[in-house]
Each structure stands twice: as structure tokens, then as C-alpha cells.
N, CA, C and O atoms as a GROMACS GRO file, in nm:
protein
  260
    1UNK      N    1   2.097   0.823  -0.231
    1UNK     CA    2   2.004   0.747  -0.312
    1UNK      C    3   1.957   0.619  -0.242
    1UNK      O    4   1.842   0.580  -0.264
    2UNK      N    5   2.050   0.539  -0.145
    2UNK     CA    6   1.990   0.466  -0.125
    2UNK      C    7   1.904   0.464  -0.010
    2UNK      O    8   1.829   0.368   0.011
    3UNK      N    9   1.911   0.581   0.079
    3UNK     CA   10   1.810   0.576   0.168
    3UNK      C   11   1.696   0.644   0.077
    3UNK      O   12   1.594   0.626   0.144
    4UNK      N   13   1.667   0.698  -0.018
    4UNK     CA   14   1.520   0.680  -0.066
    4UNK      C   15   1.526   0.608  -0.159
    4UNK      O   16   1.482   0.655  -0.264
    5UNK      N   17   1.575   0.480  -0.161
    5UNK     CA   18   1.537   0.365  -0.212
    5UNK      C   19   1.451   0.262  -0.100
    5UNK      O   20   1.378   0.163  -0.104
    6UNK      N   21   1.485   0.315  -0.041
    6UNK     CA   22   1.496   0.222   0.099
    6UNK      C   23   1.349   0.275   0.117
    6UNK      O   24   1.261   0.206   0.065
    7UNK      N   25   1.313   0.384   0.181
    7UNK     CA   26   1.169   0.477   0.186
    7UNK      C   27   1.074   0.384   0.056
    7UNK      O   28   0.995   0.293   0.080
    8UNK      N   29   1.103   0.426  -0.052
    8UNK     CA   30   1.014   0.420  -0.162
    8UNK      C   31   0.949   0.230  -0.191
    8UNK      O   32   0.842   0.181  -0.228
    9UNK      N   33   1.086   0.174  -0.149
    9UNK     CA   34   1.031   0.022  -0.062
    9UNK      C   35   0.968  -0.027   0.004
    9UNK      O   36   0.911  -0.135  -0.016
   10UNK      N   37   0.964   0.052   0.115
   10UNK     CA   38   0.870   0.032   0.222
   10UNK      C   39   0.725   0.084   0.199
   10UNK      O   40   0.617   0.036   0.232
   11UNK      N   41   0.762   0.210   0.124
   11UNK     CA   42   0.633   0.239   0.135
   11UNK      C   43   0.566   0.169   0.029
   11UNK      O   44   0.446   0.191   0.010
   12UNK      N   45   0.654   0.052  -0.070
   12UNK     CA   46   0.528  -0.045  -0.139
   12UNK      C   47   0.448  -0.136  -0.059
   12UNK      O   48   0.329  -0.163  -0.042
   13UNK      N   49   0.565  -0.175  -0.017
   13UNK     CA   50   0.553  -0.332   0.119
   13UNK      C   51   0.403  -0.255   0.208
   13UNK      O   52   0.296  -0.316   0.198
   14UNK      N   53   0.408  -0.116   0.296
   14UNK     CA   54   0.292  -0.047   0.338
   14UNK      C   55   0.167  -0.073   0.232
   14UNK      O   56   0.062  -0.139   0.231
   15UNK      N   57   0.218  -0.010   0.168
   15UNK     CA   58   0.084  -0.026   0.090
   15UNK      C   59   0.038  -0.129   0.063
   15UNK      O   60  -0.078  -0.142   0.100
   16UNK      N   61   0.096  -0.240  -0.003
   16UNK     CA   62   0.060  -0.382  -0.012
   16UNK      C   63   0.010  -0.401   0.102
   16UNK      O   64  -0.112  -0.416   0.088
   17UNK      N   65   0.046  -0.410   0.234
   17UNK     CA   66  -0.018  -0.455   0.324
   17UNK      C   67  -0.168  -0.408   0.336
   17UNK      O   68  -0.266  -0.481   0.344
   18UNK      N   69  -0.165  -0.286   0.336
   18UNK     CA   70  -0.293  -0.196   0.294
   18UNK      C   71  -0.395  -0.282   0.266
   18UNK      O   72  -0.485  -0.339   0.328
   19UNK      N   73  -0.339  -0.270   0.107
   19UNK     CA   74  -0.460  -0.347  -0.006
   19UNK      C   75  -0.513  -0.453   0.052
   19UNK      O   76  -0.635  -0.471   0.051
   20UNK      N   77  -0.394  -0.574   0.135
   20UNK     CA   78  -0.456  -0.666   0.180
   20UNK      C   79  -0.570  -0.615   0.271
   20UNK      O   80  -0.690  -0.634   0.250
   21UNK      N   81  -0.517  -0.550   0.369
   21UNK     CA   82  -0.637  -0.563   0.489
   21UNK      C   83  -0.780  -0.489   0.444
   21UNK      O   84  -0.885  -0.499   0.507
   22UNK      N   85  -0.758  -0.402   0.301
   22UNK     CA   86  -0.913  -0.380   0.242
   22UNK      C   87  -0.994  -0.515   0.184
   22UNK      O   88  -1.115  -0.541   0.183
   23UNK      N   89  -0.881  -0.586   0.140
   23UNK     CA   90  -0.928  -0.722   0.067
   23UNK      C   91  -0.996  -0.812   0.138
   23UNK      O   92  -1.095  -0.868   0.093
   24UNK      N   93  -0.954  -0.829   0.242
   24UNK     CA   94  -0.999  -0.885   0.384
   24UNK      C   95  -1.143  -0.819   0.409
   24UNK      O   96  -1.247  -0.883   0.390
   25UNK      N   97  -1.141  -0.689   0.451
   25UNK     CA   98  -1.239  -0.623   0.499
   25UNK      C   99  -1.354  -0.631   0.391
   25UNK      O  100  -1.470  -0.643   0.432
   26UNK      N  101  -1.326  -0.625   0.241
   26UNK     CA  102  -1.415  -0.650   0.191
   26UNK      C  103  -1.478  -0.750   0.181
   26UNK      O  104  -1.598  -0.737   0.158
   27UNK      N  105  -1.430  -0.869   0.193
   27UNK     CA  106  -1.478  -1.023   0.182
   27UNK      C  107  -1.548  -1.052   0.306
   27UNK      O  108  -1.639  -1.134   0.309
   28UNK      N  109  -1.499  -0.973   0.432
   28UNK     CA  110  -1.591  -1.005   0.558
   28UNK      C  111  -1.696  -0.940   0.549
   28UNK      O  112  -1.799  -0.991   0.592
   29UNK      N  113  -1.698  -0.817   0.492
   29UNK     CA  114  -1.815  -0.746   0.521
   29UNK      C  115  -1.957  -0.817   0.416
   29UNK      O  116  -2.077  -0.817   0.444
   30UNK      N  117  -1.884  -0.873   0.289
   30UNK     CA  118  -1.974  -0.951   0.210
   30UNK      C  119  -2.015  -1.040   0.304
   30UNK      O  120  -2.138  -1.028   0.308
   31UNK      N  121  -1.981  -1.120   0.380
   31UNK     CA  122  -1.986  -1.271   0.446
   31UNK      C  123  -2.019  -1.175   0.563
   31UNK      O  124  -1.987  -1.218   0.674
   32UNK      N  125  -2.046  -1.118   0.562
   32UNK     CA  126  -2.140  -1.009   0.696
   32UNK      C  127  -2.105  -1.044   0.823
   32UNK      O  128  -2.174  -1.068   0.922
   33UNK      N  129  -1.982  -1.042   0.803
   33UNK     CA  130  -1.906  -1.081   1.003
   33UNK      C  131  -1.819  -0.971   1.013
   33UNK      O  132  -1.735  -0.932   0.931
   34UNK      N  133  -1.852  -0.922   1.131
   34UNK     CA  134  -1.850  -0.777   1.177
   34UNK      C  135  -1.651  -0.782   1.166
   34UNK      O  136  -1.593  -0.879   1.215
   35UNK      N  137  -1.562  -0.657   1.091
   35UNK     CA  138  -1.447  -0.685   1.154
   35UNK      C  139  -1.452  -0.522   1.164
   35UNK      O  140  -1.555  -0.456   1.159
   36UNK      N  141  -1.321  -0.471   1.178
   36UNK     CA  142  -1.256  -0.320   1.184
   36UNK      C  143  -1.273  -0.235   1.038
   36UNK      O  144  -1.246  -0.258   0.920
   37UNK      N  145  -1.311  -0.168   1.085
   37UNK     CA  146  -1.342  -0.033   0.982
   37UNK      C  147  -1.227   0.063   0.953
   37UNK      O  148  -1.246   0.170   0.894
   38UNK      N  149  -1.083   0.015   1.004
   38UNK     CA  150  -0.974   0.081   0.993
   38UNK      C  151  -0.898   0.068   0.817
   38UNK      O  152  -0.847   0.144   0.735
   39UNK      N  153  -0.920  -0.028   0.827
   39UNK     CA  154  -0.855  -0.042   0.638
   39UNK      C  155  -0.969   0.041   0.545
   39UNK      O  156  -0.929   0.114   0.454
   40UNK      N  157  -1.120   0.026   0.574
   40UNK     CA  158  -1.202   0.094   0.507
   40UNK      C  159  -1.195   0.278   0.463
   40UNK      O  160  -1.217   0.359   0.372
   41UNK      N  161  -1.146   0.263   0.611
   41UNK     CA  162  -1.134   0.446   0.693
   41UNK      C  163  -1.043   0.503   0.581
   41UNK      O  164  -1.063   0.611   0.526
   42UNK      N  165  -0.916   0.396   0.547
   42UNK     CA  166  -0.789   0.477   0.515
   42UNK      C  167  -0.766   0.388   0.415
   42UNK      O  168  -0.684   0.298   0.432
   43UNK      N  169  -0.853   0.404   0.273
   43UNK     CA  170  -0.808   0.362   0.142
   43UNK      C  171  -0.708   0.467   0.049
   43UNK      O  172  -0.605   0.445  -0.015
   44UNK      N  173  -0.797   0.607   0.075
   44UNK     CA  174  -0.762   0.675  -0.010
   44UNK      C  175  -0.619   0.708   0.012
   44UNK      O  176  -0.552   0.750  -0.082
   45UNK      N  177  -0.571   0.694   0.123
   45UNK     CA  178  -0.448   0.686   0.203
   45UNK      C  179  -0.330   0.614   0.151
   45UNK      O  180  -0.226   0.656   0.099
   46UNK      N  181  -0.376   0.481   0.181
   46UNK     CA  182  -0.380   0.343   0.130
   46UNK      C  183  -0.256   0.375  -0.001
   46UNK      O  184  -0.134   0.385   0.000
   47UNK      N  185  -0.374   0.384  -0.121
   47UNK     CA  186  -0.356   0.385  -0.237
   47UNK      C  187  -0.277   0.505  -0.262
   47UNK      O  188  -0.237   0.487  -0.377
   48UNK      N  189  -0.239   0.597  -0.230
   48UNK     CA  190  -0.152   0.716  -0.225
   48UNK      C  191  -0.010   0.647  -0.195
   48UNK      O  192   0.086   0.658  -0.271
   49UNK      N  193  -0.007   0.599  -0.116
   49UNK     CA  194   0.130   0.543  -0.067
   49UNK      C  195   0.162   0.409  -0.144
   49UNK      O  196   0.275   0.378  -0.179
   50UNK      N  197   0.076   0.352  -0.160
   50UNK     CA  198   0.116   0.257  -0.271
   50UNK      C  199   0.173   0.328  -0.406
   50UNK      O  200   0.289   0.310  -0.443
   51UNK      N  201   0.104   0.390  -0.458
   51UNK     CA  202   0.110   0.453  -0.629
   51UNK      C  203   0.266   0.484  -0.602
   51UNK      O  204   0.357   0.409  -0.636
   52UNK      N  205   0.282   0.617  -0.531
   52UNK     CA  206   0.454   0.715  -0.491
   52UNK      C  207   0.530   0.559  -0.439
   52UNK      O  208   0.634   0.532  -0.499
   53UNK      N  209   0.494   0.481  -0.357
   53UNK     CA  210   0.617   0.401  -0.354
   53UNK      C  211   0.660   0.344  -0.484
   53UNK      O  212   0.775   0.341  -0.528
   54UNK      N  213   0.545   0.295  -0.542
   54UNK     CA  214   0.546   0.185  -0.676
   54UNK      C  215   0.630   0.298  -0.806
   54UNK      O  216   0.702   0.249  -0.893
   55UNK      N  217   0.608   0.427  -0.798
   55UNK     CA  218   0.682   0.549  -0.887
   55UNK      C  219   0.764   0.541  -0.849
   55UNK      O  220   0.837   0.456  -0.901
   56UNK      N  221   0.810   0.608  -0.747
   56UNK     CA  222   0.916   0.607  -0.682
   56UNK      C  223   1.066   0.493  -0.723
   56UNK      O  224   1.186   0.493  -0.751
   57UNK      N  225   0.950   0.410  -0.701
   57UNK     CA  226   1.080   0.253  -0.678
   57UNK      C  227   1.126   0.276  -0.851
   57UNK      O  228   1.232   0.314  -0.900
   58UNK      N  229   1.000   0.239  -0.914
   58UNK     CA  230   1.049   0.262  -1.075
   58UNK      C  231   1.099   0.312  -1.137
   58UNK      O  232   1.137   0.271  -1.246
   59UNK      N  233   1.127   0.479  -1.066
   59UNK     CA  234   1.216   0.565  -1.145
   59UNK      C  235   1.357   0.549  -1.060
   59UNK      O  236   1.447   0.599  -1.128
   60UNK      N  237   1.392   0.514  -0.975
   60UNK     CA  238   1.504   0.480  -0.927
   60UNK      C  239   1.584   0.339  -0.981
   60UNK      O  240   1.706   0.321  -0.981
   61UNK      N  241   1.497   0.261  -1.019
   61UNK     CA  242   1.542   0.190  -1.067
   61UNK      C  243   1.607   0.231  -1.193
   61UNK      O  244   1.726   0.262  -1.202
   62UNK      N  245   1.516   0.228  -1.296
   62UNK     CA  246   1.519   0.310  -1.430
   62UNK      C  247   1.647   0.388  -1.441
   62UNK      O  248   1.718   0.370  -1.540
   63UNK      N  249   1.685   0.480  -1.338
   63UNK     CA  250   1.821   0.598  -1.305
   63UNK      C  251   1.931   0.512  -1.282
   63UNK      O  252   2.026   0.546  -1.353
   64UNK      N  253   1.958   0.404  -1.203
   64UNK     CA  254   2.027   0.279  -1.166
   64UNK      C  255   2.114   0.254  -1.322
   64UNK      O  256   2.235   0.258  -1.346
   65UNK      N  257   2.002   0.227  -1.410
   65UNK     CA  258   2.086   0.104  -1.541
   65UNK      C  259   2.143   0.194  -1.638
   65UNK      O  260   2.204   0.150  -1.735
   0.00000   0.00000   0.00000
């Protein structure tokens, strides 16, 4: 259990990071200064790995108490 606790962690922390660098990308591309199209490329991605970590973590927790 606790190595996919450990997985289902990371893969929030991933994803969070994610979101940021779309958040970023979106605010530059408003303010029209050219950056990387890599966070854009891989939202749907992104947000996949966020959701299963963020489940993940919650039902392990939940099983825990």
C-alpha cells in the first residue's frame, strides 16, 4: 500500500506542476510573447494524471481511517 501511495502522490505533485505550466502558457500567449507549446500539446494528459492521482490519493486515504 504504501508504494501506491507513494505513485498516486506524485502523480498529484505531476499534475499540479502540469496545470501550472498551462497557466503560464496561457497568460503568455494572452500577453502574446512567444513561449513552448509543450504544456499546450499535453493537457489532456495533464489532467488525466492529475484526476487518478487526486482519486487515487482519496481512496487510500479514506481505506487508512
Amino acid at each position: 500500500m504504501q508504494t501506491l501511495e507513494k505513485i498516486f502522490n506524485w502523480m498529484v505533485v505531476i499534475g499540479l506542476l502540469l496545470l501550472v505550466g498551462r497557466i503560464v502558457t496561457a497568460v503568455l500567449k494572452f500577453m502574446e510573447i512567444p513561449f513552448t507549446t509543450f504544456f499546450k500539446d499535453y493537457n489532456v494528459i495533464s489532467f488525466i494524471i492529475l484526476i487518478i492521482g487526486a482519486i487515487g490519493s482519496q481512496i487510500l486515504k479514506d481505506r487508512n481511517k
